[in-house]
C-alpha positions as CSV (number, residue, x, y, z in Angstrom):
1,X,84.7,45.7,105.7
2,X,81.7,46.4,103.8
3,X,80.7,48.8,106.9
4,X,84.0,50.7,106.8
5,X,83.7,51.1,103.1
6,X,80.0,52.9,103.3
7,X,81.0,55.1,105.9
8,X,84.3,56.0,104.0
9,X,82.1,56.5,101.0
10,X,79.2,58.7,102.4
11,X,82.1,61.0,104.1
12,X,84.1,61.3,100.4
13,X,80.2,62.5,99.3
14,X,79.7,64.8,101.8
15,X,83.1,66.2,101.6
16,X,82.3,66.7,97.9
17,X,78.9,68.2,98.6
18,X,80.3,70.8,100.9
19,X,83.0,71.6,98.7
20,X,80.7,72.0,95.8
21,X,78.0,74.0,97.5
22,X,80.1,75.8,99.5
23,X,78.1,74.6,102.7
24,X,80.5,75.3,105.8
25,X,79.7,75.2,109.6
26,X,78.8,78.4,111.8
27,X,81.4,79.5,114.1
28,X,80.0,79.6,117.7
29,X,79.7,83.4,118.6
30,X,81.5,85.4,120.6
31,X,80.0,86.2,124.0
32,X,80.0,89.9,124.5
33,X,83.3,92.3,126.3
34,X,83.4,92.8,129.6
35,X,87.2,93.9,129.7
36,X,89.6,94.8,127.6
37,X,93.2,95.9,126.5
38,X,95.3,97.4,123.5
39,X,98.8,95.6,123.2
40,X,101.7,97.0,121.2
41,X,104.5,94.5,121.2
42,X,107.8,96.1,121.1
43,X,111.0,94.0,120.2
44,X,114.5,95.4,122.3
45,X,117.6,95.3,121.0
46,X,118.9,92.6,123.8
47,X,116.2,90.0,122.6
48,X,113.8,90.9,125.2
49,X,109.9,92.2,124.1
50,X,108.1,95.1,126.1
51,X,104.3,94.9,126.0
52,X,103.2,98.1,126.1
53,X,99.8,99.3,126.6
54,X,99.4,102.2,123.7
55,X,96.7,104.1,125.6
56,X,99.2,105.0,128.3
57,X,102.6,104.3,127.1
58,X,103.0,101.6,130.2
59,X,105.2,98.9,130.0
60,X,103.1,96.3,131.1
61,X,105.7,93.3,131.2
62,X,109.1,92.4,129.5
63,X,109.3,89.5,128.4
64,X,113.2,87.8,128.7
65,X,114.6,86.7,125.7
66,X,113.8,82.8,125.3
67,X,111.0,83.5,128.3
68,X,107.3,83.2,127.9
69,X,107.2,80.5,125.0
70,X,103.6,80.5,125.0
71,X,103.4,84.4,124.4
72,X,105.9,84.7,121.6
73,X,104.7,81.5,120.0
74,X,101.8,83.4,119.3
75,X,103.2,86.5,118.3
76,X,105.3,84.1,115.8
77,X,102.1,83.1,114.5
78,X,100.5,86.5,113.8
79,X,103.7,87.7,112.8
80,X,103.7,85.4,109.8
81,X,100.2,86.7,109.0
82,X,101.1,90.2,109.3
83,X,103.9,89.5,106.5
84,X,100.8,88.9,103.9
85,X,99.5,92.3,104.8
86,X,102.8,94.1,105.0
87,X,103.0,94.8,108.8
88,X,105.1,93.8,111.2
89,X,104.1,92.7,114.9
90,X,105.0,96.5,115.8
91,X,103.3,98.2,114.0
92,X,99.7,98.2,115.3
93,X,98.7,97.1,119.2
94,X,96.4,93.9,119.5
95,X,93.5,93.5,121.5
96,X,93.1,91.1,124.7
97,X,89.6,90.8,125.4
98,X,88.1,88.6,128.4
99,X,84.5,87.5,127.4
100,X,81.6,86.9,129.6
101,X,81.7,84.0,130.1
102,X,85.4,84.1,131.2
103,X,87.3,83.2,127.8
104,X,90.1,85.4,126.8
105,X,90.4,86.4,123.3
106,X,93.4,87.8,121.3
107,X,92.4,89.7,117.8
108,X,95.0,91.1,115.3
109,X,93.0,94.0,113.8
110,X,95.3,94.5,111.2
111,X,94.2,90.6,110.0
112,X,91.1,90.2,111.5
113,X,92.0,86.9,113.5
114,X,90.6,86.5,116.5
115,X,91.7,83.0,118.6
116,X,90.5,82.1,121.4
117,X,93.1,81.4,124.0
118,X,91.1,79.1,125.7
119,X,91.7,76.6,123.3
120,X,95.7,76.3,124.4
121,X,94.5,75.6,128.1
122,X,94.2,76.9,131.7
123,X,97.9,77.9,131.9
124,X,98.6,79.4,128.8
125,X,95.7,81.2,128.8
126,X,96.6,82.2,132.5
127,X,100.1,84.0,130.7
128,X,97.5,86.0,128.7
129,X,95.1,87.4,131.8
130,X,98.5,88.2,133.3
131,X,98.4,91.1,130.8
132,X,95.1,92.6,131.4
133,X,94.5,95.5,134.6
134,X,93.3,94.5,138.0
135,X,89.2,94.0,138.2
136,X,88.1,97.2,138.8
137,X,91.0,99.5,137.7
138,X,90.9,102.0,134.9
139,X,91.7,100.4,131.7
C-alpha cells in the first residue's frame, strides 16, 4: 500500500510540475513526402460522397451512403473541427500524404491537424491508400 501510495503521489507531482511549467513531450516528426494527393469531399444529394481530386476534377471514388465507415468517421471528425473555423468538409480539399517510411497521413489545412492513419490499423489505413494514384503515375 505504502508503495502504491508513493507512486500515486510522485505522478500527482509530476502532473502538477508539467502543468505549472508548461513542460510537454515532443511529438515524433514527420518523415519527409514521397507522394501525395488533394481531396475535396463532396456530399450528393442521395447520401453518397464523391472524392474528388481538385487538381483534375476526377472523381476518384463514391462512397455509398452508410459505406466506408472508416472514411466518413473521419470526415465526421474534421467536420466537427471545421465548424470552429467556420468551414464545412467542402469547402477546401485535404491532403493524403504517404511518408517514407510508409505511413499515410491525412492533414486538414484549413485546421492544421494532421493524424496519422496508421494509428487506426493496417485496414483502415489500407481504405485511405485506396485513394492515392498508382506508383508511378502523374499525380
Amino acid at each position: 500500500m505504502i508503495a502504491v501510495a508513493s507512486l500515486l503521489s510522485f505522478v500527482i507531482i509530476m502532473v502538477g510540475v508539467a502543468r505549472l511549467t508548461g513542460a510537454k513531450f515532443d511529438e515524433a516528426p514527420l518523415t519527409p513526402i514521397v507522394q501525395e494527393r488533394e481531396l475535396h469531399f463532396v456530399d450528393q444529394s442521395d447520401g453518397s460522397t464523391e472524392i474528388v481530386d481538385p487538381s483534375t476534377g476526377e472523381v476518384i471514388q463514391t462512397l455509398a451512403p452508410g459505406g466506408a465507415g472508416f472514411i466518413r468517421g473521419v470526415l465526421r471528425a474534421f467536420g466537427r473541427q471545421r465548424m470552429g473555423y467556420d468551414a464545412t468538409i467542402d469547402q477546401a480539399p485535404f491532403r493524403l500524404a504517404l511518408r517514407q517510411n510508409g505511413n499515410l497521413t491525412l492533414e486538414d489545412p484549413t485546421t492544421g491537424i494532421v493524424i496519422d492513419l496508421r494509428a487506426y490499423g493496417e485496414t483502415n489505413q489500407a481504405s485511405f491508400a485506396e485513394l492515392l494514384p498508382a506508383r508511378g503515375a502523374s499525380q
